[in-house]
mmCIF file of the N, C-alpha and C atoms, coordinates in Angstrom:
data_MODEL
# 
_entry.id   MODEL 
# 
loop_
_atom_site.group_PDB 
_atom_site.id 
_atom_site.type_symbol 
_atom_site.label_atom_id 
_atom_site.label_alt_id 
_atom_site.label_comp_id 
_atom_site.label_asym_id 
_atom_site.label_entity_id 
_atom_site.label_seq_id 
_atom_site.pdbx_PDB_ins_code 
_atom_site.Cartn_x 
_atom_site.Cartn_y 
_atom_site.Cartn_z 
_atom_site.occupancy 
_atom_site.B_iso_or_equiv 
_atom_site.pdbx_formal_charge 
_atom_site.auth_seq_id 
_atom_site.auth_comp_id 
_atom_site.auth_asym_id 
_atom_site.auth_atom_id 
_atom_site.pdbx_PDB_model_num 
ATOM 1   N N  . UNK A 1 1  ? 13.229  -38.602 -9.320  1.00 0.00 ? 1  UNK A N  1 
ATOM 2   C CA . UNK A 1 1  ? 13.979  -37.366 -9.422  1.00 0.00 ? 1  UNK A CA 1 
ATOM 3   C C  . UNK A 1 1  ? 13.392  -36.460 -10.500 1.00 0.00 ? 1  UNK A C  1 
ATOM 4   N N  . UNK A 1 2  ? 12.978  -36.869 -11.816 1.00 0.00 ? 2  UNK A N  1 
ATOM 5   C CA . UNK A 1 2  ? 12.845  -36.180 -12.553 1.00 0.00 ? 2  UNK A CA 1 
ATOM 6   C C  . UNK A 1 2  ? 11.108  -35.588 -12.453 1.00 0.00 ? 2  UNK A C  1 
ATOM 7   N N  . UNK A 1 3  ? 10.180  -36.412 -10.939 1.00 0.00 ? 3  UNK A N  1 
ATOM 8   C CA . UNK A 1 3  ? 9.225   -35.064 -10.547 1.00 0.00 ? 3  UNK A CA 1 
ATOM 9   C C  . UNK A 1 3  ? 9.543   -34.080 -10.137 1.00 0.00 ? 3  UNK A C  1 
ATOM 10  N N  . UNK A 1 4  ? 10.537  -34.220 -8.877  1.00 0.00 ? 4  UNK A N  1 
ATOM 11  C CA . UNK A 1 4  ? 10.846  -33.172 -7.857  1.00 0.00 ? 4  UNK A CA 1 
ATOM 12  C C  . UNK A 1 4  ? 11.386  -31.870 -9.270  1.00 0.00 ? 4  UNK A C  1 
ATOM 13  N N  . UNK A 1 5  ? 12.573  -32.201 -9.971  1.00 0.00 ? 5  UNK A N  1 
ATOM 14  C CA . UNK A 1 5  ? 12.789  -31.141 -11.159 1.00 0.00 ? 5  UNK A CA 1 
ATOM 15  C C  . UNK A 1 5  ? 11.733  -30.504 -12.158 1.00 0.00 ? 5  UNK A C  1 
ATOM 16  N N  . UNK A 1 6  ? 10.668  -31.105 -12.045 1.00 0.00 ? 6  UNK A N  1 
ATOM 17  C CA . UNK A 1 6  ? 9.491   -30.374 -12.432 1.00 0.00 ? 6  UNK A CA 1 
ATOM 18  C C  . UNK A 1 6  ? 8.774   -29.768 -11.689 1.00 0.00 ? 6  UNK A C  1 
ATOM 19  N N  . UNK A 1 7  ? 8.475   -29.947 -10.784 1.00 0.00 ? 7  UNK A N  1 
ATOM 20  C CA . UNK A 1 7  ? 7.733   -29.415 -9.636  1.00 0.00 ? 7  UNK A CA 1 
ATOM 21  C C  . UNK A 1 7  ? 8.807   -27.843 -9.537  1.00 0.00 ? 7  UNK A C  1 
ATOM 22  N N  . UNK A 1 8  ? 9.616   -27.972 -9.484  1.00 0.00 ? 8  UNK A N  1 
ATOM 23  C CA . UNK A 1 8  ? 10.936  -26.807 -9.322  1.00 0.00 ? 8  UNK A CA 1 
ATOM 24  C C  . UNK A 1 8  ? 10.976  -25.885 -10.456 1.00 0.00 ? 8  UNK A C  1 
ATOM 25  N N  . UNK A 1 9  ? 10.879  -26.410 -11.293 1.00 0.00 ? 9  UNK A N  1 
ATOM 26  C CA . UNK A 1 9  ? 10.356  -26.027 -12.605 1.00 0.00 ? 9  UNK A CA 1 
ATOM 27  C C  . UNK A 1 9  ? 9.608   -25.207 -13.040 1.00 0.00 ? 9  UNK A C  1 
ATOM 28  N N  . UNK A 1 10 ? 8.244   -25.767 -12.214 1.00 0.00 ? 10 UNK A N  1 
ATOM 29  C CA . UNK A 1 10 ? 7.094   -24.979 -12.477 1.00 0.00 ? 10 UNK A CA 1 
ATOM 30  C C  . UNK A 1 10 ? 6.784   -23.918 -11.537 1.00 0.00 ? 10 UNK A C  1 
ATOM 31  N N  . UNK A 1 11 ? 7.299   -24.032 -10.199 1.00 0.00 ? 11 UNK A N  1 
ATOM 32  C CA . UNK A 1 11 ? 7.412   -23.122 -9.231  1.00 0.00 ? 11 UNK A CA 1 
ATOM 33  C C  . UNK A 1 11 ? 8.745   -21.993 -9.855  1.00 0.00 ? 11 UNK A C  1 
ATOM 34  N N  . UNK A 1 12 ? 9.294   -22.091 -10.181 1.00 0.00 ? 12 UNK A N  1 
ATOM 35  C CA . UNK A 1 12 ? 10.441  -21.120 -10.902 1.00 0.00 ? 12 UNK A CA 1 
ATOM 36  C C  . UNK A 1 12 ? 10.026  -20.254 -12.141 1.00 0.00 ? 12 UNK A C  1 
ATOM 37  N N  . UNK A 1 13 ? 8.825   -20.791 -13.183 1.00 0.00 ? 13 UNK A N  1 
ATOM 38  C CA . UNK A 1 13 ? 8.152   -20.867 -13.841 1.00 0.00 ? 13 UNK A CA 1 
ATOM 39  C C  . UNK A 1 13 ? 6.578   -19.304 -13.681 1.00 0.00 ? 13 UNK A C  1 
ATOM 40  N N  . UNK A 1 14 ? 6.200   -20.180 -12.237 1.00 0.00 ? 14 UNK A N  1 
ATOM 41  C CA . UNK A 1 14 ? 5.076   -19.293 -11.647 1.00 0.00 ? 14 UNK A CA 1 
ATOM 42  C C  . UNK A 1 14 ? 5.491   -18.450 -11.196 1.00 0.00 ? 14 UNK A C  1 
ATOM 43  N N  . UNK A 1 15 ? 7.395   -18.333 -10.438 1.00 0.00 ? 15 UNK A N  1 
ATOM 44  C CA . UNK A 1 15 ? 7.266   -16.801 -10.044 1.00 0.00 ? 15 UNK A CA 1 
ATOM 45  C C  . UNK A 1 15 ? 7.694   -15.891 -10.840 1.00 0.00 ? 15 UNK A C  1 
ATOM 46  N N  . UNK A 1 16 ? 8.326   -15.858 -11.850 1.00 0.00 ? 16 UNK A N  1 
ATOM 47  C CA . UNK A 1 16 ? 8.891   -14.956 -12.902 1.00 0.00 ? 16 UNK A CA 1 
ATOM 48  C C  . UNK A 1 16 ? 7.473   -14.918 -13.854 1.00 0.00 ? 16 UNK A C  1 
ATOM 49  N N  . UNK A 1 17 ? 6.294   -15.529 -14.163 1.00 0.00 ? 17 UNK A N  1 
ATOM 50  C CA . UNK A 1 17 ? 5.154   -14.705 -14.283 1.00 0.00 ? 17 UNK A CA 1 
ATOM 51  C C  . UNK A 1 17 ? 4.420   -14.656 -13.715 1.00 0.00 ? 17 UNK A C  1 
ATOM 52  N N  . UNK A 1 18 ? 4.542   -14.342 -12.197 1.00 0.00 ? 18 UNK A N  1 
ATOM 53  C CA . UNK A 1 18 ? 3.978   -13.459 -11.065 1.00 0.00 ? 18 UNK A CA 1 
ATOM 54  C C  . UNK A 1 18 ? 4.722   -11.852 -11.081 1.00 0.00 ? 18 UNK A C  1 
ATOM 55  N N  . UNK A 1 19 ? 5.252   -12.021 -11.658 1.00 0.00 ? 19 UNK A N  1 
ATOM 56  C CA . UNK A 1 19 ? 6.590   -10.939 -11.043 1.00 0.00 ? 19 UNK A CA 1 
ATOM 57  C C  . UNK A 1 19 ? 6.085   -9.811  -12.663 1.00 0.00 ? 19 UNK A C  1 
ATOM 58  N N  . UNK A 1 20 ? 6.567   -10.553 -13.209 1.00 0.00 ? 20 UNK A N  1 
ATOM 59  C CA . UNK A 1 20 ? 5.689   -10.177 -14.962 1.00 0.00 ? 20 UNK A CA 1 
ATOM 60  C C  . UNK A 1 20 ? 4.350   -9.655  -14.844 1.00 0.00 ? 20 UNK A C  1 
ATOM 61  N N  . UNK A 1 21 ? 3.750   -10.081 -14.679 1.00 0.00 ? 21 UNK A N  1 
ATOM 62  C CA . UNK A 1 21 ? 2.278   -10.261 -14.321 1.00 0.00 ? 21 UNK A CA 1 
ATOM 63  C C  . UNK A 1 21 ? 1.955   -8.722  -13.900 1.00 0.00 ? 21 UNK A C  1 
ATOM 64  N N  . UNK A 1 22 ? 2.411   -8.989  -12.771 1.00 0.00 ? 22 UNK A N  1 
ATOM 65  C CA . UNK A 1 22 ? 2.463   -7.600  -11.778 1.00 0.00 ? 22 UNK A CA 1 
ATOM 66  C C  . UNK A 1 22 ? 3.176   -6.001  -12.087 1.00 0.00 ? 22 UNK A C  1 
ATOM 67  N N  . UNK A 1 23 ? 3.778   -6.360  -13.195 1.00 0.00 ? 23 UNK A N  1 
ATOM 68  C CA . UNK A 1 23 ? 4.429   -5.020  -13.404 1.00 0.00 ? 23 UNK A CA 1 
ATOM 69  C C  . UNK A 1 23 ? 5.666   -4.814  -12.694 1.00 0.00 ? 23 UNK A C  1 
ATOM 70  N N  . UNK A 1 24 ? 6.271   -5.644  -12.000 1.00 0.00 ? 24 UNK A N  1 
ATOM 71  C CA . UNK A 1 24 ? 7.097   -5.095  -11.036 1.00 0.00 ? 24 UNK A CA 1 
ATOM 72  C C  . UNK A 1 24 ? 6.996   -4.144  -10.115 1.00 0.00 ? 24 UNK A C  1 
ATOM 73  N N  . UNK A 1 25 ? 8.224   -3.238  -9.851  1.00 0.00 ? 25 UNK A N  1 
ATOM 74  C CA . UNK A 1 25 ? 7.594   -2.399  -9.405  1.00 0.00 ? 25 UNK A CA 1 
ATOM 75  C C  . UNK A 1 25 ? 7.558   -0.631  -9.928  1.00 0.00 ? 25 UNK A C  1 
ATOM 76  N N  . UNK A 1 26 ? 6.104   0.077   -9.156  1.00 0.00 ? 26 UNK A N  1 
ATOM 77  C CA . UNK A 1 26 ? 5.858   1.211   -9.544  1.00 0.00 ? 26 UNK A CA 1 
ATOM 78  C C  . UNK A 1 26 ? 6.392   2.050   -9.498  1.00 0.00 ? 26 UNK A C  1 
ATOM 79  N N  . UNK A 1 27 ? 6.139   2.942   -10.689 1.00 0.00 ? 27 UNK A N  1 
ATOM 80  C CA . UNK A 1 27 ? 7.440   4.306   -11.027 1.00 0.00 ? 27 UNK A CA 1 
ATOM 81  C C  . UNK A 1 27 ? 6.761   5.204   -10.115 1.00 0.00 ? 27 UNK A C  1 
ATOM 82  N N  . UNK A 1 28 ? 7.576   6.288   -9.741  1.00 0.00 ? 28 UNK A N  1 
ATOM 83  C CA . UNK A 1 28 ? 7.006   7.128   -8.538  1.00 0.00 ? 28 UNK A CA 1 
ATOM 84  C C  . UNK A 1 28 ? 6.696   8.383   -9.484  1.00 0.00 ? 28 UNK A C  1 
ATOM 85  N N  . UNK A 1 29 ? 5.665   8.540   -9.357  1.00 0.00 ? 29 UNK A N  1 
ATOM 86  C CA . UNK A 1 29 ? 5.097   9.984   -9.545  1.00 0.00 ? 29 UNK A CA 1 
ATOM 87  C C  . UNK A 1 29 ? 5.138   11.377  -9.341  1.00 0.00 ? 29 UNK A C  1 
ATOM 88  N N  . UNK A 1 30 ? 5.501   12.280  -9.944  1.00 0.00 ? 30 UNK A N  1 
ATOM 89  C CA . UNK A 1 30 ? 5.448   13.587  -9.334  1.00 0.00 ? 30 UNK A CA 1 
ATOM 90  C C  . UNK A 1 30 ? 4.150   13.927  -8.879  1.00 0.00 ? 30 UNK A C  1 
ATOM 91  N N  . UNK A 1 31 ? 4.372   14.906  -8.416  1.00 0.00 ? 31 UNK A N  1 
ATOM 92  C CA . UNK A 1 31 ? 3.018   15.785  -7.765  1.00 0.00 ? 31 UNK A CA 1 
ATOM 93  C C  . UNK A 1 31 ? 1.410   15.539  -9.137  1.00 0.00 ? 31 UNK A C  1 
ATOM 94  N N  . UNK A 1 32 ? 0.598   15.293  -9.003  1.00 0.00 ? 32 UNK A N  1 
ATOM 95  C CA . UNK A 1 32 ? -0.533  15.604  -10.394 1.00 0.00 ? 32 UNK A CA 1 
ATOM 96  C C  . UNK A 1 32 ? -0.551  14.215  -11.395 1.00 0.00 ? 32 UNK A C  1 
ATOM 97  N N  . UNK A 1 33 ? 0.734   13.283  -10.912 1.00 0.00 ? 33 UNK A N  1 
ATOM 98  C CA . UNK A 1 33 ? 0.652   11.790  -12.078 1.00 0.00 ? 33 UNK A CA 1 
ATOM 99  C C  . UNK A 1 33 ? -0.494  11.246  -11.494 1.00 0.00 ? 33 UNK A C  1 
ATOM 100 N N  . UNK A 1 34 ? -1.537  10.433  -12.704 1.00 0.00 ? 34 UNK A N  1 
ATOM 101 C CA . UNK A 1 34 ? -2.080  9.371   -12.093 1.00 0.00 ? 34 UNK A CA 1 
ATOM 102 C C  . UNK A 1 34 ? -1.534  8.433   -10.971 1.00 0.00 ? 34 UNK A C  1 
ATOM 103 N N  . UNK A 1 35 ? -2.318  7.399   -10.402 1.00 0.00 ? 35 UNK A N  1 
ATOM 104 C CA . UNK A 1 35 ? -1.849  6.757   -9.679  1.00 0.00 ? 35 UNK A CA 1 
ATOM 105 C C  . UNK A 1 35 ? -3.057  5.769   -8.675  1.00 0.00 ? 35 UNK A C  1 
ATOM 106 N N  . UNK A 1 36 ? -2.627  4.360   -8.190  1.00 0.00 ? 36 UNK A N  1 
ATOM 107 C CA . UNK A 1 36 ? -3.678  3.933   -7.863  1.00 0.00 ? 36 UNK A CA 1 
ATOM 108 C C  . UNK A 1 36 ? -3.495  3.210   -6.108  1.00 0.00 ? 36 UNK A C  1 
ATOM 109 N N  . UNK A 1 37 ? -2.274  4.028   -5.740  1.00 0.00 ? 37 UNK A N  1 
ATOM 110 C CA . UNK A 1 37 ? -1.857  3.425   -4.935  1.00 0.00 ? 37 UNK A CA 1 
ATOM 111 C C  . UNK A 1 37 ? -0.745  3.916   -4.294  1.00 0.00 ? 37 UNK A C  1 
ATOM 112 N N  . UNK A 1 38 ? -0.165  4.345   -2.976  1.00 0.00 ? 38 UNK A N  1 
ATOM 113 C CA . UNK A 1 38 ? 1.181   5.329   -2.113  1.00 0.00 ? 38 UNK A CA 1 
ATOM 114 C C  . UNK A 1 38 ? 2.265   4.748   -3.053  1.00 0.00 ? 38 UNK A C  1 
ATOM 115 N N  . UNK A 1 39 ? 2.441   3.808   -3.145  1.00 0.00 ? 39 UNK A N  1 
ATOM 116 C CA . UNK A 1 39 ? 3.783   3.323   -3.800  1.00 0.00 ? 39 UNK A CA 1 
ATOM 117 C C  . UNK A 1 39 ? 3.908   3.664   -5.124  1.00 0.00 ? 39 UNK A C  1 
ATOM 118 N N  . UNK A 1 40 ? 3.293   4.396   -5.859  1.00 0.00 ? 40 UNK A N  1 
ATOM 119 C CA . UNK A 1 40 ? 3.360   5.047   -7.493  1.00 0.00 ? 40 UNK A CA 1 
ATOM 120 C C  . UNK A 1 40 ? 3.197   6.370   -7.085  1.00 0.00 ? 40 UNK A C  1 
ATOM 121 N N  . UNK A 1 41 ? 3.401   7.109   -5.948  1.00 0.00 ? 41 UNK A N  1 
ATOM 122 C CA . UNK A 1 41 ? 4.119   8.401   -5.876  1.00 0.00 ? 41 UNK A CA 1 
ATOM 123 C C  . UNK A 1 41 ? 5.408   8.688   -5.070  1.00 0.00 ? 41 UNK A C  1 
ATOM 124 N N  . UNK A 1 42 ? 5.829   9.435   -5.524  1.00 0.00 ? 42 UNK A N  1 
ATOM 125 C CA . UNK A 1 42 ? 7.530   10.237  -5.388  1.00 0.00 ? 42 UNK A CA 1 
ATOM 126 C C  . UNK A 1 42 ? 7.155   10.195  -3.525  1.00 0.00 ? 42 UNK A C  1 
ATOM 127 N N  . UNK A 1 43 ? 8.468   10.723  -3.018  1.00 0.00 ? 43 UNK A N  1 
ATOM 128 C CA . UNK A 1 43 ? 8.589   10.538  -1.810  1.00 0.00 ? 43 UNK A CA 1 
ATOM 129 C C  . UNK A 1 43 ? 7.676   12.141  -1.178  1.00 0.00 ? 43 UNK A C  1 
ATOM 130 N N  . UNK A 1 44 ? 7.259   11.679  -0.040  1.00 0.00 ? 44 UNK A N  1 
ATOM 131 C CA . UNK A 1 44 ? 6.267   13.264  0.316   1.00 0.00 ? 44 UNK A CA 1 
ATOM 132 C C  . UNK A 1 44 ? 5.221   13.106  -0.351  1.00 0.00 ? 44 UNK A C  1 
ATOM 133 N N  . UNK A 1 45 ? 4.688   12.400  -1.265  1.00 0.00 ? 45 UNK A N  1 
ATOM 134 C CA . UNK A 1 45 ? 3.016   12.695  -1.752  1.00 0.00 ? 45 UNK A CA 1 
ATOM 135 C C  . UNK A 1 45 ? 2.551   11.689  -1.497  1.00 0.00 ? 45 UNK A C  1 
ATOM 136 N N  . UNK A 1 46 ? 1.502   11.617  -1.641  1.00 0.00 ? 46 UNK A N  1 
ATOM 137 C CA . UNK A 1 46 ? 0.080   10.118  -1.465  1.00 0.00 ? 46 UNK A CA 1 
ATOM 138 C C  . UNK A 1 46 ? -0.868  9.898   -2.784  1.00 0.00 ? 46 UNK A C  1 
ATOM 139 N N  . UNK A 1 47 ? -1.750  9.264   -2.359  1.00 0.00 ? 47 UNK A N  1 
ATOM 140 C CA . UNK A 1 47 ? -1.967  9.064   -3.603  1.00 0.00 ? 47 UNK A CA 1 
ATOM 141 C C  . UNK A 1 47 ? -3.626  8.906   -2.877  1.00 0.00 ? 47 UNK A C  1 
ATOM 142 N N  . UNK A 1 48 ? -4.099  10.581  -3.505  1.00 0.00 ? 48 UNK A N  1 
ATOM 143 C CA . UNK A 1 48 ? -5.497  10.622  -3.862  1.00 0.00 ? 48 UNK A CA 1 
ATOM 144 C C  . UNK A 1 48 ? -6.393  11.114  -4.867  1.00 0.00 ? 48 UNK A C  1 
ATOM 145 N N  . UNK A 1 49 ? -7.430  10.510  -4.497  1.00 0.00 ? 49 UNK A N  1 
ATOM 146 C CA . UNK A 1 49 ? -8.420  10.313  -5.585  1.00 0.00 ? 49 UNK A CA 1 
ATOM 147 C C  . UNK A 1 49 ? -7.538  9.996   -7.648  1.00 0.00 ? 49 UNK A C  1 
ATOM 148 N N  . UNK A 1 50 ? -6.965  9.239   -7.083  1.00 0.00 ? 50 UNK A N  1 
ATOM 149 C CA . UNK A 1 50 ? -6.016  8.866   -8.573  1.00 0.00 ? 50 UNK A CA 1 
ATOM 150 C C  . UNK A 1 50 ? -4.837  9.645   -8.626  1.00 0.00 ? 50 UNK A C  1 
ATOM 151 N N  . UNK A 1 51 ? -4.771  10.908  -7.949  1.00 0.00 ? 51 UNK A N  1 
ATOM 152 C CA . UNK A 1 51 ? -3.283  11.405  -8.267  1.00 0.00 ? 51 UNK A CA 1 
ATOM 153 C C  . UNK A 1 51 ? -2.251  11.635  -7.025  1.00 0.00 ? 51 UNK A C  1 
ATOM 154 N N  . UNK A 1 52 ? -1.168  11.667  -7.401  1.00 0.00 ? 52 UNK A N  1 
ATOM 155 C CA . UNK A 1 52 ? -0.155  11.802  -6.491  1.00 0.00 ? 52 UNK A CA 1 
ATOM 156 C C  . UNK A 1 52 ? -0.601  13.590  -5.995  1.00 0.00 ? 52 UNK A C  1 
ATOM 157 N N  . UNK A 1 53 ? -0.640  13.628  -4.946  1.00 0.00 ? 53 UNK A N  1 
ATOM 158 C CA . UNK A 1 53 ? -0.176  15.287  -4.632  1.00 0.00 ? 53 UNK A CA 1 
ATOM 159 C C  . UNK A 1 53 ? 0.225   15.010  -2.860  1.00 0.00 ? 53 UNK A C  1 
ATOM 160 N N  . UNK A 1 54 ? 0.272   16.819  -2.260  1.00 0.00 ? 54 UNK A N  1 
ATOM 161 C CA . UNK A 1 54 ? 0.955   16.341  -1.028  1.00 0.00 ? 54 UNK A CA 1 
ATOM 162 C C  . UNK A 1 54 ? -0.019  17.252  -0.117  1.00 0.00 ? 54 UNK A C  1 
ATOM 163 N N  . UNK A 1 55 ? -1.091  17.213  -0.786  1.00 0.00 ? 55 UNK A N  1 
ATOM 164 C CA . UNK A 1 55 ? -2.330  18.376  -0.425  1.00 0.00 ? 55 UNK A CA 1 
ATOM 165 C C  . UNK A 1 55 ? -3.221  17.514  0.147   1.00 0.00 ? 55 UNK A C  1 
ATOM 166 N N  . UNK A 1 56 ? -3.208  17.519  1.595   1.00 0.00 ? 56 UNK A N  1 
ATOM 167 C CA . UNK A 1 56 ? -4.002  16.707  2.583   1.00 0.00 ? 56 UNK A CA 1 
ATOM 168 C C  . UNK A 1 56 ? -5.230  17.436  2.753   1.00 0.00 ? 56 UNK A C  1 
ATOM 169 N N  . UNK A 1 57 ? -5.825  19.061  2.344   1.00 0.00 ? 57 UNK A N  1 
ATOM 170 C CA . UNK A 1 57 ? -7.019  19.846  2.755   1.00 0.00 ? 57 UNK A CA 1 
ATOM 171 C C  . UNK A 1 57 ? -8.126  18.776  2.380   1.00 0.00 ? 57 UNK A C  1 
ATOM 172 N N  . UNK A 1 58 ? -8.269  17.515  1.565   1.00 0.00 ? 58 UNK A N  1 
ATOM 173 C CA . UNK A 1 58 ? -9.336  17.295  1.264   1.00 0.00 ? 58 UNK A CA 1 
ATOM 174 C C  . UNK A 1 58 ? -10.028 15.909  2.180   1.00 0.00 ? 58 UNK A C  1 
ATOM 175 N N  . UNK A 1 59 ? -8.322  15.311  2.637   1.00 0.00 ? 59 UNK A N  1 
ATOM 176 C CA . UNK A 1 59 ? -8.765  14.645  4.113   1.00 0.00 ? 59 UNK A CA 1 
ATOM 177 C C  . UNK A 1 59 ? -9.697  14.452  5.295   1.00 0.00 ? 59 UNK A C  1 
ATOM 178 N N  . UNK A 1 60 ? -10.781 13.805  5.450   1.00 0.00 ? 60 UNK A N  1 
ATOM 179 C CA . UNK A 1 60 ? -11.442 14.274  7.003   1.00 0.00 ? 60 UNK A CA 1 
ATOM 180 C C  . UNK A 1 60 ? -10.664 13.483  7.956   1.00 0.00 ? 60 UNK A C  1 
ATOM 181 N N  . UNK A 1 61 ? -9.699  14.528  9.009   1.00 0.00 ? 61 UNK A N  1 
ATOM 182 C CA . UNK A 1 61 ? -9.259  14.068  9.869   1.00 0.00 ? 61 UNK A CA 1 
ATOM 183 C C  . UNK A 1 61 ? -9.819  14.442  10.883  1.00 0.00 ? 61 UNK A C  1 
ATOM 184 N N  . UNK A 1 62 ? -10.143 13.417  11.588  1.00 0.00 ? 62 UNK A N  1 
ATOM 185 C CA . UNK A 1 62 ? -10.965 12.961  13.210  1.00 0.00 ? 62 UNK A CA 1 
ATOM 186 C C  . UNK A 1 62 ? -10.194 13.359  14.319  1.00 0.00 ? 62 UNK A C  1 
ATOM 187 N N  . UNK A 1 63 ? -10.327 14.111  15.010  1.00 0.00 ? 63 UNK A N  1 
ATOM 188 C CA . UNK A 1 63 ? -9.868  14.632  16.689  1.00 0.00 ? 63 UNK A CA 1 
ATOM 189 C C  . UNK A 1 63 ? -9.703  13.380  17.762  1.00 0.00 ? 63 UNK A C  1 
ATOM 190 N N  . UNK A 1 64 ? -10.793 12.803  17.271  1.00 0.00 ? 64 UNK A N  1 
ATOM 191 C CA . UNK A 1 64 ? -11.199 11.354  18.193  1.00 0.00 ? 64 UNK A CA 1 
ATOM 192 C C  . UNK A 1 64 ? -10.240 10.229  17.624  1.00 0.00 ? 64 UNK A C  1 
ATOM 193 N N  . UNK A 1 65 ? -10.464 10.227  16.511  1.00 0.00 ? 65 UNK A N  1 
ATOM 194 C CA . UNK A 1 65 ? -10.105 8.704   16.080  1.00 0.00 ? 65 UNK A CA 1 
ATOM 195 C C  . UNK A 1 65 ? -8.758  8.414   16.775  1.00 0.00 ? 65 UNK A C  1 
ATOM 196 N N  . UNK A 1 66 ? -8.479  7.348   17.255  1.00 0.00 ? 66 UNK A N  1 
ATOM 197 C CA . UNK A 1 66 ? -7.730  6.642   17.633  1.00 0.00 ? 66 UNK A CA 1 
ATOM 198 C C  . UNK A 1 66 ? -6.781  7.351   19.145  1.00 0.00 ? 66 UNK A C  1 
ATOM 199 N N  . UNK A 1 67 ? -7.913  8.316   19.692  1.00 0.00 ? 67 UNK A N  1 
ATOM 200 C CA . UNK A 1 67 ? -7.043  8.749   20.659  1.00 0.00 ? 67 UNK A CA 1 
ATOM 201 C C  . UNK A 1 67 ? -7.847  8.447   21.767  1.00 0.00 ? 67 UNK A C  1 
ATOM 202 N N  . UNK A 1 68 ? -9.109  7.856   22.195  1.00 0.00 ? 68 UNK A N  1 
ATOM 203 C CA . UNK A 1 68 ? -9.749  7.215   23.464  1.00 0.00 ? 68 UNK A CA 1 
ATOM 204 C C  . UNK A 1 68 ? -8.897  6.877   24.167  1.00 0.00 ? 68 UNK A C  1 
ATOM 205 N N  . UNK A 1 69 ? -9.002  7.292   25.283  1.00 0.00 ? 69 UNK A N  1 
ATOM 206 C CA . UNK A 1 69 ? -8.710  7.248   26.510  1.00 0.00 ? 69 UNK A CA 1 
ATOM 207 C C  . UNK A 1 69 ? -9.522  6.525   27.677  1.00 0.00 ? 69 UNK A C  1 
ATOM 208 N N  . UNK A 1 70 ? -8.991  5.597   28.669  1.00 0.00 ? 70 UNK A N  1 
ATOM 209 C CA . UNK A 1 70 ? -9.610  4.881   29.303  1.00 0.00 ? 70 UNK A CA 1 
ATOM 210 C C  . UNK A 1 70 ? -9.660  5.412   30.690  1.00 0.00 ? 70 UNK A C  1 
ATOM 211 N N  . UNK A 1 71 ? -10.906 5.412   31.395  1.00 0.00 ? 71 UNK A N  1 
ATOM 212 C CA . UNK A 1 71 ? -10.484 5.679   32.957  1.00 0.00 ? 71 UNK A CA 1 
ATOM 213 C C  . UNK A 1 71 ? -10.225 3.853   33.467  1.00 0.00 ? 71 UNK A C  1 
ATOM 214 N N  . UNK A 1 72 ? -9.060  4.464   34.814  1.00 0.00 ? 72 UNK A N  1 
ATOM 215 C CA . UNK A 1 72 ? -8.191  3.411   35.070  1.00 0.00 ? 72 UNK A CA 1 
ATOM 216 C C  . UNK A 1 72 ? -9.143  2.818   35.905  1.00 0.00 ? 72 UNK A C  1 
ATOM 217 N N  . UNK A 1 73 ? -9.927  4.256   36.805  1.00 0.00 ? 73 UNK A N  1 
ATOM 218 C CA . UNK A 1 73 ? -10.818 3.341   37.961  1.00 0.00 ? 73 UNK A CA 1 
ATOM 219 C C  . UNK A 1 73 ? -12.013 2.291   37.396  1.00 0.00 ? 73 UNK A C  1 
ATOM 220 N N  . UNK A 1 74 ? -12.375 2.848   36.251  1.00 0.00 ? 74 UNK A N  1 
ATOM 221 C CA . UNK A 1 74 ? -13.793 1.916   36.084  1.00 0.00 ? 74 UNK A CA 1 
ATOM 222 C C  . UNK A 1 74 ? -13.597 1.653   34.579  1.00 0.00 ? 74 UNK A C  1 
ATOM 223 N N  . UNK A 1 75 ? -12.636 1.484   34.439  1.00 0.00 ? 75 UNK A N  1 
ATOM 224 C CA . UNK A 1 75 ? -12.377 0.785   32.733  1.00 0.00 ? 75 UNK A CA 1 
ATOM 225 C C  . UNK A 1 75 ? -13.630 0.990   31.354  1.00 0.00 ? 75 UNK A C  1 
ATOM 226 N N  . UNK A 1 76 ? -14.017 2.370   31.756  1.00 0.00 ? 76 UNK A N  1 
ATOM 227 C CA . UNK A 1 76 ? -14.766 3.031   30.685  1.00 0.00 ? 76 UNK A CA 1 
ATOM 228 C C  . UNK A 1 76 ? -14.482 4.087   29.993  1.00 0.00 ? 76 UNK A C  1 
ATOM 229 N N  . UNK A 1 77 ? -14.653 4.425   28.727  1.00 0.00 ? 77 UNK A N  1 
ATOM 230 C CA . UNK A 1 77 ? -14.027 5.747   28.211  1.00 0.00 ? 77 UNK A CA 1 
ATOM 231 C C  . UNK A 1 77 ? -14.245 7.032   28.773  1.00 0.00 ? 77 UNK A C  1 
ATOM 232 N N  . UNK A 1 78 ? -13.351 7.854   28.906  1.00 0.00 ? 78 UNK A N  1 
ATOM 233 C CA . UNK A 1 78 ? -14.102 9.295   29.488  1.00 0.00 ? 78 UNK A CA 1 
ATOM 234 C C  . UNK A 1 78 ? -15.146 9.923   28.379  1.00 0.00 ? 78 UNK A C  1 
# 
């Protein structure tokens, strides 16, 4: 008995400094805060090149990407 209570122990142990470790979680950013990641900005912004903003002009968005289309007769793209 008194492994299994260690084993429990140490798993109880590892997640409260996992949790530590990690910072918890990220404060949301206004528009212009650093940031290294969507979840450390405010709702409506993203997170580029390090800062939160909601200014997509610097995006390359693709016409193509992800909209191929298949012909049904000969299972090749148009």
């Amino acid at each position: 008995m008194g492994k299994s209570v260690a084993v429990v122990g140490a798993a109880i142990g590892a997640a409260v400094l996992g949790v530590v470790h990690c910072g918890g979680p990220a404060k949301e950013g206004g528009a212009g805060a650093e940031c290294f990641r969507a979840e450390e900005c405010a709702a409506g912004l993203v997170c580029l090149d390090e800062r939160c903003t909601s200014d997509l002009t610097s995006v390359n968005f693709r016409r193509e990407a992800g909209t191929a289309t298949v012909d049904a007769g000969t299972g090749t793209p148009d």
